[in-house]
mmCIF file as gemmi writes it, N, C-alpha and C atoms, coordinates in Angstrom:
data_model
loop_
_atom_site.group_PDB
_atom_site.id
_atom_site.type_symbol
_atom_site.label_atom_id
_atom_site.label_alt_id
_atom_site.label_comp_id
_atom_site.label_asym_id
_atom_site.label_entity_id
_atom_site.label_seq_id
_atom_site.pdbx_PDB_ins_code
_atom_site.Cartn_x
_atom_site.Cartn_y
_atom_site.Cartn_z
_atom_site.occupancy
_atom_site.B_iso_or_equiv
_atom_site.pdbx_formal_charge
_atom_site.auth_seq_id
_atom_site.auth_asym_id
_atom_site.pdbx_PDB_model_num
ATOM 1 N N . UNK Axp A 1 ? 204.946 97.037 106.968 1 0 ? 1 A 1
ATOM 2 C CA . UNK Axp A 1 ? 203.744 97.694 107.431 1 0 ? 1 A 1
ATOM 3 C C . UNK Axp A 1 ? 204.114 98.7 108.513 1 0 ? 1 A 1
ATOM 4 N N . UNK Axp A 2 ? 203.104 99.852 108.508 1 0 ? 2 A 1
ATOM 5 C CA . UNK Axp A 2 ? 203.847 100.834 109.154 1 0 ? 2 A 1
ATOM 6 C C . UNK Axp A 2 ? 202.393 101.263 110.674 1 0 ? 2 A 1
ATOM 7 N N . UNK Axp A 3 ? 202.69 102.152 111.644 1 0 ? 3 A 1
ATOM 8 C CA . UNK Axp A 3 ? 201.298 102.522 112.214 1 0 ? 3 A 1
ATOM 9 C C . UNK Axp A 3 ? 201.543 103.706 112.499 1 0 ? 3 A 1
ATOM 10 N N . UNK Axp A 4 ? 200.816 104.414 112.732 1 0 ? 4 A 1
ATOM 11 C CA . UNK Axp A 4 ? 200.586 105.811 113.564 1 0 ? 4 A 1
ATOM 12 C C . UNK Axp A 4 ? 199.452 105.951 114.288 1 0 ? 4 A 1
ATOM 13 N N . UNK Axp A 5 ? 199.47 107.353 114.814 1 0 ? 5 A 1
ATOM 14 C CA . UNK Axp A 5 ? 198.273 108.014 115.895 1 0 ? 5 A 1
ATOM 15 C C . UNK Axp A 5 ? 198.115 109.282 114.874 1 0 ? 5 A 1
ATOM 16 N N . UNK Axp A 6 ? 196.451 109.562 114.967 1 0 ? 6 A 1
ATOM 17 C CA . UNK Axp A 6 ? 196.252 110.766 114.575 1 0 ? 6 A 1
ATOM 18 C C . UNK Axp A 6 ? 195.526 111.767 115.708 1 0 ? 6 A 1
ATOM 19 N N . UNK Axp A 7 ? 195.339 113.269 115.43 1 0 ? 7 A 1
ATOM 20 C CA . UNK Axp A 7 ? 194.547 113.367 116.887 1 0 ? 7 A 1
ATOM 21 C C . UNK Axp A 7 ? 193.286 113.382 116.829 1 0 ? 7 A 1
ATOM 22 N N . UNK Axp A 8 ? 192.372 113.548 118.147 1 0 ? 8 A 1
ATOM 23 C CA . UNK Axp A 8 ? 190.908 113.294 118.228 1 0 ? 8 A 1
ATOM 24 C C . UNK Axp A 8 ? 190.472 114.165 117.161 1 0 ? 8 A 1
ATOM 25 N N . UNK Axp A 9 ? 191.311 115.331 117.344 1 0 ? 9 A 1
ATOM 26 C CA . UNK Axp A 9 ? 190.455 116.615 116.251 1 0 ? 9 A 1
ATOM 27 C C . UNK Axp A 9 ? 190.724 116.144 114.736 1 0 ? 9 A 1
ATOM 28 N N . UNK Axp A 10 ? 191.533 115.413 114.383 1 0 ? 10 A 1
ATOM 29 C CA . UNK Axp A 10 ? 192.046 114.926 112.677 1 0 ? 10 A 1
ATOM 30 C C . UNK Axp A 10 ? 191.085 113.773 112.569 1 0 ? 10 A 1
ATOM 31 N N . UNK Axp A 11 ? 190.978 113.301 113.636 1 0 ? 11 A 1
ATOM 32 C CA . UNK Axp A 11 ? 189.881 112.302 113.292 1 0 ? 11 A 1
ATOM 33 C C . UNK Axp A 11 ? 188.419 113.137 113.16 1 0 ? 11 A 1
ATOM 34 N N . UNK Axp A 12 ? 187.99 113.509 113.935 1 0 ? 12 A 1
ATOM 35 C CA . UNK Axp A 12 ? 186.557 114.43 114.181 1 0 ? 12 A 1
ATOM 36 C C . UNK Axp A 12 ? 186.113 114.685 112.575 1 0 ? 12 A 1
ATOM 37 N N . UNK Axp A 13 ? 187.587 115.519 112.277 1 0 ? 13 A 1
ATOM 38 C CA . UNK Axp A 13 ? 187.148 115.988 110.831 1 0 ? 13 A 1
ATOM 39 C C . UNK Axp A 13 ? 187.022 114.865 109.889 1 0 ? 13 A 1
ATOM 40 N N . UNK Axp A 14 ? 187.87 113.727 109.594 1 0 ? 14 A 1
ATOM 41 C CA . UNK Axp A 14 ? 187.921 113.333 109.094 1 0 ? 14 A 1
ATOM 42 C C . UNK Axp A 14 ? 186.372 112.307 108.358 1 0 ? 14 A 1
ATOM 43 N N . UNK Axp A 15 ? 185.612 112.048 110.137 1 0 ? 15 A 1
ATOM 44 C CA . UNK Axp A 15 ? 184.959 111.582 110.137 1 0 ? 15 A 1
ATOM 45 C C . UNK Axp A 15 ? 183.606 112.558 109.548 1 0 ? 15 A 1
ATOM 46 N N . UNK Axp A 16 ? 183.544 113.846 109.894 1 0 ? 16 A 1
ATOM 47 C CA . UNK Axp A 16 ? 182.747 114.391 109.531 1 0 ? 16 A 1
ATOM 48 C C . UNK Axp A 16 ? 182.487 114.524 108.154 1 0 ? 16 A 1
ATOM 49 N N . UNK Axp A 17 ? 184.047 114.317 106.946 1 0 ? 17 A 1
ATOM 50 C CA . UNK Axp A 17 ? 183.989 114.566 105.754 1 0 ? 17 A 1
ATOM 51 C C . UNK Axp A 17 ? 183.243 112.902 105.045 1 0 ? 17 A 1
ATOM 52 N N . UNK Axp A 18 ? 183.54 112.312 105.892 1 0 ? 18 A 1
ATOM 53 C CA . UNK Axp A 18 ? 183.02 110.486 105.101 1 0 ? 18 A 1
ATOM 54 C C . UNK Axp A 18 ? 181.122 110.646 105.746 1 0 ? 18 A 1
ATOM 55 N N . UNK Axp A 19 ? 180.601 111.657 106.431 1 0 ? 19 A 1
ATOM 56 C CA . UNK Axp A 19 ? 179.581 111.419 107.018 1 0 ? 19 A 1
ATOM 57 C C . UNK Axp A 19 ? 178.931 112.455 105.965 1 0 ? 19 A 1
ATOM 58 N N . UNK Axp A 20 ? 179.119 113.111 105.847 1 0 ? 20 A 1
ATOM 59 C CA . UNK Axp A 20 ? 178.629 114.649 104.818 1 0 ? 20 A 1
ATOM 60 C C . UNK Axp A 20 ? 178.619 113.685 103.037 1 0 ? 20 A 1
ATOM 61 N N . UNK Axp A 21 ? 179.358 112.46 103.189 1 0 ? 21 A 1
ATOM 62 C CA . UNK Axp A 21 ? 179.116 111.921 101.461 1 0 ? 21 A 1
ATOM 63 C C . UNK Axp A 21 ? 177.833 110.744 102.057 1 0 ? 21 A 1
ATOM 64 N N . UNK Axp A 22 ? 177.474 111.023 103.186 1 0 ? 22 A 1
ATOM 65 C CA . UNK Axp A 22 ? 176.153 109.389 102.992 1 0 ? 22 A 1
ATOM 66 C C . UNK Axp A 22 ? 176.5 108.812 102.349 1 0 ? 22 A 1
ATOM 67 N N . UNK Axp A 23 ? 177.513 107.861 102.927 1 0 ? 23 A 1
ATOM 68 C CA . UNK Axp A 23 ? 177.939 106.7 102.646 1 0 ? 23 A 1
ATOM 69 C C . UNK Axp A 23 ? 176.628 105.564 102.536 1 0 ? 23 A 1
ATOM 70 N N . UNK Axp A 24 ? 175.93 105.538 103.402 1 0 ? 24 A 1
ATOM 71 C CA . UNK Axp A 24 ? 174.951 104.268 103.217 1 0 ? 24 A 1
ATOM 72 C C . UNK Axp A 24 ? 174.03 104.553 102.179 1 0 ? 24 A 1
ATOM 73 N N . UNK Axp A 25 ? 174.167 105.641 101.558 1 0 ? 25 A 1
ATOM 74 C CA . UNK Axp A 25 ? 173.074 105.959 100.478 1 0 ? 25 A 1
ATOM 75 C C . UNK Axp A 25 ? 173.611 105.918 99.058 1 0 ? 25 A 1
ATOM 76 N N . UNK Axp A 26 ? 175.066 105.385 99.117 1 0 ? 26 A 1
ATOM 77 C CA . UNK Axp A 26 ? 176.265 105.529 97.598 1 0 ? 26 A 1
ATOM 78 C C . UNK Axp A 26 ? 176.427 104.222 97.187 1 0 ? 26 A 1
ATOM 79 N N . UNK Axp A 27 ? 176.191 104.201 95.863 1 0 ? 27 A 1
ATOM 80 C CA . UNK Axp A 27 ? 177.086 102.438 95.453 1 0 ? 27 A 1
ATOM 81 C C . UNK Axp A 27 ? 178.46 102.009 95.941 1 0 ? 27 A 1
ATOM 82 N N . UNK Axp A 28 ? 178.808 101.025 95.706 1 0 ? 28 A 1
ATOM 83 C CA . UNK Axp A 28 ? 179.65 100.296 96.493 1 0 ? 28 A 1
ATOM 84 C C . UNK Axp A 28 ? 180.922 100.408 94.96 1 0 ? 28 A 1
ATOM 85 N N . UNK Axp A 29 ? 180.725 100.794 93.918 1 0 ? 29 A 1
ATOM 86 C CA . UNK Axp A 29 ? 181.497 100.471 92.699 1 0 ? 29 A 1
ATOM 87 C C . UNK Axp A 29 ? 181.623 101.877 91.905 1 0 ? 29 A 1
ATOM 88 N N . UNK Axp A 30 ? 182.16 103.094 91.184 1 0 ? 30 A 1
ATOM 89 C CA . UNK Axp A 30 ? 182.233 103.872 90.104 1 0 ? 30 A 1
ATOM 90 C C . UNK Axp A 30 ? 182.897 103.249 89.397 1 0 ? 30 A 1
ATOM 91 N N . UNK Axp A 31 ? 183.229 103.862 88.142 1 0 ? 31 A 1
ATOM 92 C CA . UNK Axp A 31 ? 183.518 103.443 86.586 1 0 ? 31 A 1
ATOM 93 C C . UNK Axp A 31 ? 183.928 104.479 85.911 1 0 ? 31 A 1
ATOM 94 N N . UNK Axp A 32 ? 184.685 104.96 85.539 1 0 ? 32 A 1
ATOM 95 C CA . UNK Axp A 32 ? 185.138 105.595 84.517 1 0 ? 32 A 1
ATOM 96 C C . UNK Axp A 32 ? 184.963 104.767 82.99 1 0 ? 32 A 1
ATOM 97 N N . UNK Axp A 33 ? 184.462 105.268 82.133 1 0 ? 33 A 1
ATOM 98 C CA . UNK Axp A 33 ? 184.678 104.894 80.916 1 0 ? 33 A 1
ATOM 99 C C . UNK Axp A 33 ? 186.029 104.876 80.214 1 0 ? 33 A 1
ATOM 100 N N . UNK Axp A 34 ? 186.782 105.237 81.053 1 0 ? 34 A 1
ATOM 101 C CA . UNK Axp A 34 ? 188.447 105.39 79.865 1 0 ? 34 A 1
ATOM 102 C C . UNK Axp A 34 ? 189.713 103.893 80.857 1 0 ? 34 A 1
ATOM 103 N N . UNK Axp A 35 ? 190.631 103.821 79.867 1 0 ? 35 A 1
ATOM 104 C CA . UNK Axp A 35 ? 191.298 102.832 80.875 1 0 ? 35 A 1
ATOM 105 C C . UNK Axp A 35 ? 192.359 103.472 81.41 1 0 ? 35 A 1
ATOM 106 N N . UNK Axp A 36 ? 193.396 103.253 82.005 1 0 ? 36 A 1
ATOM 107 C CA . UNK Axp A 36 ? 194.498 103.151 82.867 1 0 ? 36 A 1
ATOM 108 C C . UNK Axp A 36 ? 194.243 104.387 83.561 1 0 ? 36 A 1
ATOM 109 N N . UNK Axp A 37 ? 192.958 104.495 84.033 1 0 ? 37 A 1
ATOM 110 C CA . UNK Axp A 37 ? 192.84 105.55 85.459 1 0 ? 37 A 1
ATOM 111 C C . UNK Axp A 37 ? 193.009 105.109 86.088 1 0 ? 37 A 1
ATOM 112 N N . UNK Axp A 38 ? 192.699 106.342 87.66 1 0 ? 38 A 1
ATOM 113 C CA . UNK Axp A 38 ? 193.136 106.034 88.747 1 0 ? 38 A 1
ATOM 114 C C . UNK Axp A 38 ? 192.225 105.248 89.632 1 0 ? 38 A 1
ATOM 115 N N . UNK Axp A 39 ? 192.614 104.701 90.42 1 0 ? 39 A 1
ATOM 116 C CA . UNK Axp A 39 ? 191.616 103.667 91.21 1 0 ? 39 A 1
ATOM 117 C C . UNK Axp A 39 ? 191.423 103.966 92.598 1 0 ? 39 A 1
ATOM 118 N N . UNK Axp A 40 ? 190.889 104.474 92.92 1 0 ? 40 A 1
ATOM 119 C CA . UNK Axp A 40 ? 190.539 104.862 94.658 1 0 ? 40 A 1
ATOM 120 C C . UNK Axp A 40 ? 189.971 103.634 95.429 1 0 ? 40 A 1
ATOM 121 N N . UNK Axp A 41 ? 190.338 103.049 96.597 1 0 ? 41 A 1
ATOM 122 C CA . UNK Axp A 41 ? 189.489 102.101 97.504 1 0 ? 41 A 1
ATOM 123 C C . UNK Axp A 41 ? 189.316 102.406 98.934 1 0 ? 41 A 1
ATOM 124 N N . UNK Axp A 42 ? 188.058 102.277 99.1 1 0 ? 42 A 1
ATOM 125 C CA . UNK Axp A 42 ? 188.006 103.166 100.732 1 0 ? 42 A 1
ATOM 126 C C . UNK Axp A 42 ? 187.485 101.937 101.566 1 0 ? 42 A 1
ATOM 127 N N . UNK Axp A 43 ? 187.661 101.344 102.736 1 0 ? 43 A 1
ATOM 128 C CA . UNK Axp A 43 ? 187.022 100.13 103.373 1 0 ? 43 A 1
ATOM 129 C C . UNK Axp A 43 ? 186.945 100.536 104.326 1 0 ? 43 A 1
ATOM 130 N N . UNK Axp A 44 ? 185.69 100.279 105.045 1 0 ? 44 A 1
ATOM 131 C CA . UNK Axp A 44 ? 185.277 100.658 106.363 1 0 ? 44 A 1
ATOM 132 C C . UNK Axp A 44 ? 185.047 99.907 107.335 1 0 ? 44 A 1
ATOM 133 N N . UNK Axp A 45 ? 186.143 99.252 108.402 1 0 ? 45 A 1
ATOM 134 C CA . UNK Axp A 45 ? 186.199 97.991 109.239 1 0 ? 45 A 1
ATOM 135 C C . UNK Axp A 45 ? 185.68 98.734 110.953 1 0 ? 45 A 1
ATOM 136 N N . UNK Axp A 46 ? 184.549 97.649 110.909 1 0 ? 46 A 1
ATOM 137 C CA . UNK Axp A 46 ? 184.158 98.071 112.712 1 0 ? 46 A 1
ATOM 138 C C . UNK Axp A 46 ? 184.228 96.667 113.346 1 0 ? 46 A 1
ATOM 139 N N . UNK Axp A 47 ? 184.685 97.009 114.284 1 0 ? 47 A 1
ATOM 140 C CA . UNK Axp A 47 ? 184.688 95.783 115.195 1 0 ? 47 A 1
ATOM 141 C C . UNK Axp A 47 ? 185.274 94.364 114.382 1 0 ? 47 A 1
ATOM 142 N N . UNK Axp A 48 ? 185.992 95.151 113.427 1 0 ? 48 A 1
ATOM 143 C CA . UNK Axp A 48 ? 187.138 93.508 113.433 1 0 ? 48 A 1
ATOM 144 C C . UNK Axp A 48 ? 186.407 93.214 111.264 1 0 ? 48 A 1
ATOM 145 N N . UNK Axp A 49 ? 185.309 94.142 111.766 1 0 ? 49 A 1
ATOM 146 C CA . UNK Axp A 49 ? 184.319 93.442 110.261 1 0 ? 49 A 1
ATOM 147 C C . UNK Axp A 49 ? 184.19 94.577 109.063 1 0 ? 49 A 1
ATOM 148 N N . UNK Axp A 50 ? 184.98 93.89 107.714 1 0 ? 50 A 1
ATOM 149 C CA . UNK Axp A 50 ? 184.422 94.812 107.007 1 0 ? 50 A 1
ATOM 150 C C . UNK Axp A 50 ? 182.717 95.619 106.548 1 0 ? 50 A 1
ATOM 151 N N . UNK Axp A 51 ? 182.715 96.464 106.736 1 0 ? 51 A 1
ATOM 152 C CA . UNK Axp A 51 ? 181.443 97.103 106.926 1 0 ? 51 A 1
ATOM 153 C C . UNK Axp A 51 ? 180.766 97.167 105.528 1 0 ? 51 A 1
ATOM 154 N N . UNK Axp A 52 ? 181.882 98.171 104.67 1 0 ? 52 A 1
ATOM 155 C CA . UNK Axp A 52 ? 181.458 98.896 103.273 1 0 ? 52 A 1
ATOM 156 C C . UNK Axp A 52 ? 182.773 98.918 102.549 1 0 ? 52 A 1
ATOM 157 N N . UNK Axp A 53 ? 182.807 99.056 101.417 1 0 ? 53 A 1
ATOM 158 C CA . UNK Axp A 53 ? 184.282 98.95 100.34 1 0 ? 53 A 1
ATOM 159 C C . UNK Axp A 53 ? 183.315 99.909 99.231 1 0 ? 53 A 1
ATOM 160 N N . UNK Axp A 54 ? 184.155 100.95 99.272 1 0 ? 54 A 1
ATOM 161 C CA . UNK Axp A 54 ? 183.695 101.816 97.753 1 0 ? 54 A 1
ATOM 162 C C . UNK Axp A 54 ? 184.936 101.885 97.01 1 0 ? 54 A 1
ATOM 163 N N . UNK Axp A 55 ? 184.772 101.853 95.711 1 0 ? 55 A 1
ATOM 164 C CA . UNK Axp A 55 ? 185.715 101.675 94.686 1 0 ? 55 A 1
ATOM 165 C C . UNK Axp A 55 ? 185.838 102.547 94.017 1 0 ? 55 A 1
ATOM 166 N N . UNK Axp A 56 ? 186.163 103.572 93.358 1 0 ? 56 A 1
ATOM 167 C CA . UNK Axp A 56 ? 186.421 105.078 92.226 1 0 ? 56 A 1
ATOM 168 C C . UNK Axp A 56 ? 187.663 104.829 91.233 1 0 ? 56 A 1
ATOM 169 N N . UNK Axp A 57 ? 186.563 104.579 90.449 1 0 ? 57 A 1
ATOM 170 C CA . UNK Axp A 57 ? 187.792 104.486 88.831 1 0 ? 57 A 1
ATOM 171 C C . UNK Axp A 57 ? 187.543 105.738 88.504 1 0 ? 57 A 1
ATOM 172 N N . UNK Axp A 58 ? 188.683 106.41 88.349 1 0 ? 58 A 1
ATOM 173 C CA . UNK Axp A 58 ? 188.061 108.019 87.423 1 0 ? 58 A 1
ATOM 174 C C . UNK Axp A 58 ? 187.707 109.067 88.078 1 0 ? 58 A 1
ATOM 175 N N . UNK Axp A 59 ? 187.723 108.437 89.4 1 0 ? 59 A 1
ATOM 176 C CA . UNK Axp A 59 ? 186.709 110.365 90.202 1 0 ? 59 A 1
ATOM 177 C C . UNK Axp A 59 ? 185.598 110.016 89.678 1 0 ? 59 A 1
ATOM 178 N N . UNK Axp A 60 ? 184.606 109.108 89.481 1 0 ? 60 A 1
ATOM 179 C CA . UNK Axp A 60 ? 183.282 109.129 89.684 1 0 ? 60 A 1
ATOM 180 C C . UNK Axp A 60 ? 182.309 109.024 90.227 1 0 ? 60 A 1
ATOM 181 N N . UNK Axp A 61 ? 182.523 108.864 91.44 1 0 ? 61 A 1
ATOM 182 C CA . UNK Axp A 61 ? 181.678 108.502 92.9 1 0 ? 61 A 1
ATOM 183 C C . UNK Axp A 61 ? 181.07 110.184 92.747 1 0 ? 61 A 1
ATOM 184 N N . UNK Axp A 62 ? 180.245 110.337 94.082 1 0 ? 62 A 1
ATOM 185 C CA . UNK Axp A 62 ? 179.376 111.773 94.169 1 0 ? 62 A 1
ATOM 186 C C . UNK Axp A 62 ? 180.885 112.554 94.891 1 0 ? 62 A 1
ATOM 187 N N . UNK Axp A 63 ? 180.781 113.785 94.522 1 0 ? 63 A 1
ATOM 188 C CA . UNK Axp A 63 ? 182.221 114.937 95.038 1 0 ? 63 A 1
ATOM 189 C C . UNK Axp A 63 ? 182.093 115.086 96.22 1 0 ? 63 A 1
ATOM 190 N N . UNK Axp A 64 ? 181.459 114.629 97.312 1 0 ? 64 A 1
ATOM 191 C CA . UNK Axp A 64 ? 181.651 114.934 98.464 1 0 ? 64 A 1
ATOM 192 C C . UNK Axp A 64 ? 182.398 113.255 99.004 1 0 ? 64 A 1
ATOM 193 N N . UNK Axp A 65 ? 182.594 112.807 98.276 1 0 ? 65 A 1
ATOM 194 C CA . UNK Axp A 65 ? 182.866 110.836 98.992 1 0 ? 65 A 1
ATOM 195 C C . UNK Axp A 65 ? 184.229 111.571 98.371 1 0 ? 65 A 1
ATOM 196 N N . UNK Axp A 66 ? 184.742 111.826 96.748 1 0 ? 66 A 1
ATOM 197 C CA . UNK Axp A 66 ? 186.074 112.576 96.313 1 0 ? 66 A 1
ATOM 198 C C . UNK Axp A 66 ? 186.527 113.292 97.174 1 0 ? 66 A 1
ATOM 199 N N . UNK Axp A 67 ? 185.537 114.322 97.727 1 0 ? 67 A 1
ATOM 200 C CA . UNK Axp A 67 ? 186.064 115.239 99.06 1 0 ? 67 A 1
ATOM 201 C C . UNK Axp A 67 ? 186.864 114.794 100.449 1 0 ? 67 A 1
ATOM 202 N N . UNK Axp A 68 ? 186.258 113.885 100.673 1 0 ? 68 A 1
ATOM 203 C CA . UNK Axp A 68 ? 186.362 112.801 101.693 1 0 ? 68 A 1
ATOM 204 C C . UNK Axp A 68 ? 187.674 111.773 101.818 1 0 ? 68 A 1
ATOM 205 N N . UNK Axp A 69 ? 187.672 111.299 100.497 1 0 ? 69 A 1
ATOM 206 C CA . UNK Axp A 69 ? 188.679 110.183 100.505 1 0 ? 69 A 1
ATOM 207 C C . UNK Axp A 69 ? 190.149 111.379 100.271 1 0 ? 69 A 1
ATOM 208 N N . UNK Axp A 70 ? 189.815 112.323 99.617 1 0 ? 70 A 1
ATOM 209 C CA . UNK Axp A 70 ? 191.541 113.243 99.338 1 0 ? 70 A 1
ATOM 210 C C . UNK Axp A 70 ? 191.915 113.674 100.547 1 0 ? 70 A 1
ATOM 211 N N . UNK Axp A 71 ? 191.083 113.862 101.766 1 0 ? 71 A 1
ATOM 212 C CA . UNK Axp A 71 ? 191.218 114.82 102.972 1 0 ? 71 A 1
ATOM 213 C C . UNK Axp A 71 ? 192.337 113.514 103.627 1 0 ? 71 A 1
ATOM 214 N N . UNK Axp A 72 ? 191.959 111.735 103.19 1 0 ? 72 A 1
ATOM 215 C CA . UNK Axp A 72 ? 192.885 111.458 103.6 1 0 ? 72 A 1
ATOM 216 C C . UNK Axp A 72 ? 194.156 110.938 102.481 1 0 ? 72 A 1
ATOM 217 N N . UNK Axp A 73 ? 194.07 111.052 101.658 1 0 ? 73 A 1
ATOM 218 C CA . UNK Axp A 73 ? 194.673 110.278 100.533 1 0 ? 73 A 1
ATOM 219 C C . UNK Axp A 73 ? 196.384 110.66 101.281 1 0 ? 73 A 1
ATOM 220 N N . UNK Axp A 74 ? 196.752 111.571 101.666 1 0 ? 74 A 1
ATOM 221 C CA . UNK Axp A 74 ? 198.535 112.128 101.729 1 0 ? 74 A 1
ATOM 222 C C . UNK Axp A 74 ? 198.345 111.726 103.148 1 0 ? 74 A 1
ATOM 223 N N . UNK Axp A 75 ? 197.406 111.727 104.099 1 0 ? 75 A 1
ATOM 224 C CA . UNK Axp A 75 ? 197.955 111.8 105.22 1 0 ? 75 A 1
ATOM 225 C C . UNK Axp A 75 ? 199.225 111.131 105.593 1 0 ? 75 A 1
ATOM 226 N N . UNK Axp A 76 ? 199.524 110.381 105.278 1 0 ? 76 A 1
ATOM 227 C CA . UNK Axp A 76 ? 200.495 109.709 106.01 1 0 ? 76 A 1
ATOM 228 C C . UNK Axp A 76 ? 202.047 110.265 105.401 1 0 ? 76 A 1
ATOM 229 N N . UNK Axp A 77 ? 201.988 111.489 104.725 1 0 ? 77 A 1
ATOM 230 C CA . UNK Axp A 77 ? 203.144 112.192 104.803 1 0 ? 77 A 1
ATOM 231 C C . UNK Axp A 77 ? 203.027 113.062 105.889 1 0 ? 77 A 1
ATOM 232 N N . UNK Axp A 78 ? 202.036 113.466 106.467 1 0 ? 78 A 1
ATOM 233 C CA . UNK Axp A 78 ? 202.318 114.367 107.388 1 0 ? 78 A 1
ATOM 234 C C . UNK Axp A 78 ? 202.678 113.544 108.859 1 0 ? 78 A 1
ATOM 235 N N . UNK Axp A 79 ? 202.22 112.668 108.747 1 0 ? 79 A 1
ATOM 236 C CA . UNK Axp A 79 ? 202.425 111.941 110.239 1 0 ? 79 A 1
ATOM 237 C C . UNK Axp A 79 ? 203.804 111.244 110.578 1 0 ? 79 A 1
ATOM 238 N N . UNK Axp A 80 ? 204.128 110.471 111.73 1 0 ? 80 A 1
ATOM 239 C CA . UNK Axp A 80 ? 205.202 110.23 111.461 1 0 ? 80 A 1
ATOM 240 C C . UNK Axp A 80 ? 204.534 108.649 112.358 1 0 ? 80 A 1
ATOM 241 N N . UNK Axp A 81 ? 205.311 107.888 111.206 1 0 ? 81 A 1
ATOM 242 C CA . UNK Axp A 81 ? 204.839 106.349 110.753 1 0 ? 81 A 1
ATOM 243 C C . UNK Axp A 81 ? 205.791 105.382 111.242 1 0 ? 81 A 1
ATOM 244 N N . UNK Axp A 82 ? 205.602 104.146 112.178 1 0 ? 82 A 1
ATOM 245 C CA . UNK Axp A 82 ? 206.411 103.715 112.943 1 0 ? 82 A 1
ATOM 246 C C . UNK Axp A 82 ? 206.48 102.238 112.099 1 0 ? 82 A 1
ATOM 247 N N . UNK Axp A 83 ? 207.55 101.694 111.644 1 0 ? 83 A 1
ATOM 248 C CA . UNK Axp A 83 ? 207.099 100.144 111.671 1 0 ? 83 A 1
ATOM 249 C C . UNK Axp A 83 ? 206.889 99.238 112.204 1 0 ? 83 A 1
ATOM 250 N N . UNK Axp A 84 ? 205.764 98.242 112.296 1 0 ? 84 A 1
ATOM 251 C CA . UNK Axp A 84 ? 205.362 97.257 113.587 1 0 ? 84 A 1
ATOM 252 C C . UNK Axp A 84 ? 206.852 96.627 113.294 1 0 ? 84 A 1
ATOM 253 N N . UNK Axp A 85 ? 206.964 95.666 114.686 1 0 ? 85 A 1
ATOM 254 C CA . UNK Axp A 85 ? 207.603 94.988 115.237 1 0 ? 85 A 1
ATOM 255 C C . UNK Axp A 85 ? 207.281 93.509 114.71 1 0 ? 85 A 1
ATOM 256 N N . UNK Axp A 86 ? 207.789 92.744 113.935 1 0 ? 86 A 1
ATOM 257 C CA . UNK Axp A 86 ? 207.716 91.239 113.98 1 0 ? 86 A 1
ATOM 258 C C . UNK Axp A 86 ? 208.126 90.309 115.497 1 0 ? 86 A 1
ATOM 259 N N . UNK Axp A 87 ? 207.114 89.797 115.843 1 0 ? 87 A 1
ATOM 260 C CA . UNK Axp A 87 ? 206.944 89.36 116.938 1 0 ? 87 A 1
ATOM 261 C C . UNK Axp A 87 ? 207.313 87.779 116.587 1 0 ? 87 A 1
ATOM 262 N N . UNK Axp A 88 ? 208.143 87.383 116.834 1 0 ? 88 A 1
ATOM 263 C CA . UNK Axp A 88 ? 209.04 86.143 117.244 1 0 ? 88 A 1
ATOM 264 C C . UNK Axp A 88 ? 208.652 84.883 117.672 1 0 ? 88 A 1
């Protein structure tokens, strides 16, 4: 398992792109009709608690939640990713 820092402004946006798909107004599940697509999972933990879990088989959720989840899908090639420490 790995961690990083992103900055206030990567977050700002980031947050702005998951706020622009109204999340509380989207199902929790998409579906593609075909098999061995791709599977997207987005989970949203506050205070320790999972909040919301949306699921995308296919790219079928609404294109702004697609918009949203790709803005982070690579991040973590751009960052530079530390591995935790096993604590003893």
């Amino acid at each position: 398992m790995f961690y990083s820092k992103i900055t206030a402004e990567d977050y700002s946006n980031i947050e702005e792109n998951f706020k622009k798909a109204d999340l509380k107004n989207i199902r929790n599940n998409y579906e593609a009709n075909l098999t061995d697509d791709e599977t997207i999972t987005v989970t949203f933990i506050k205070n320790q608690k999972i909040i919301k879990s949306i699921t995308d088989n296919g790219r079928q959720s609404p294109p702004l939640l697609i918009w949203a989840y790709t803005s982070i899908r690579y991040l973590y090639q751009h960052i530079r990713l530390k591995p935790f420490q096993k604590k003893v």
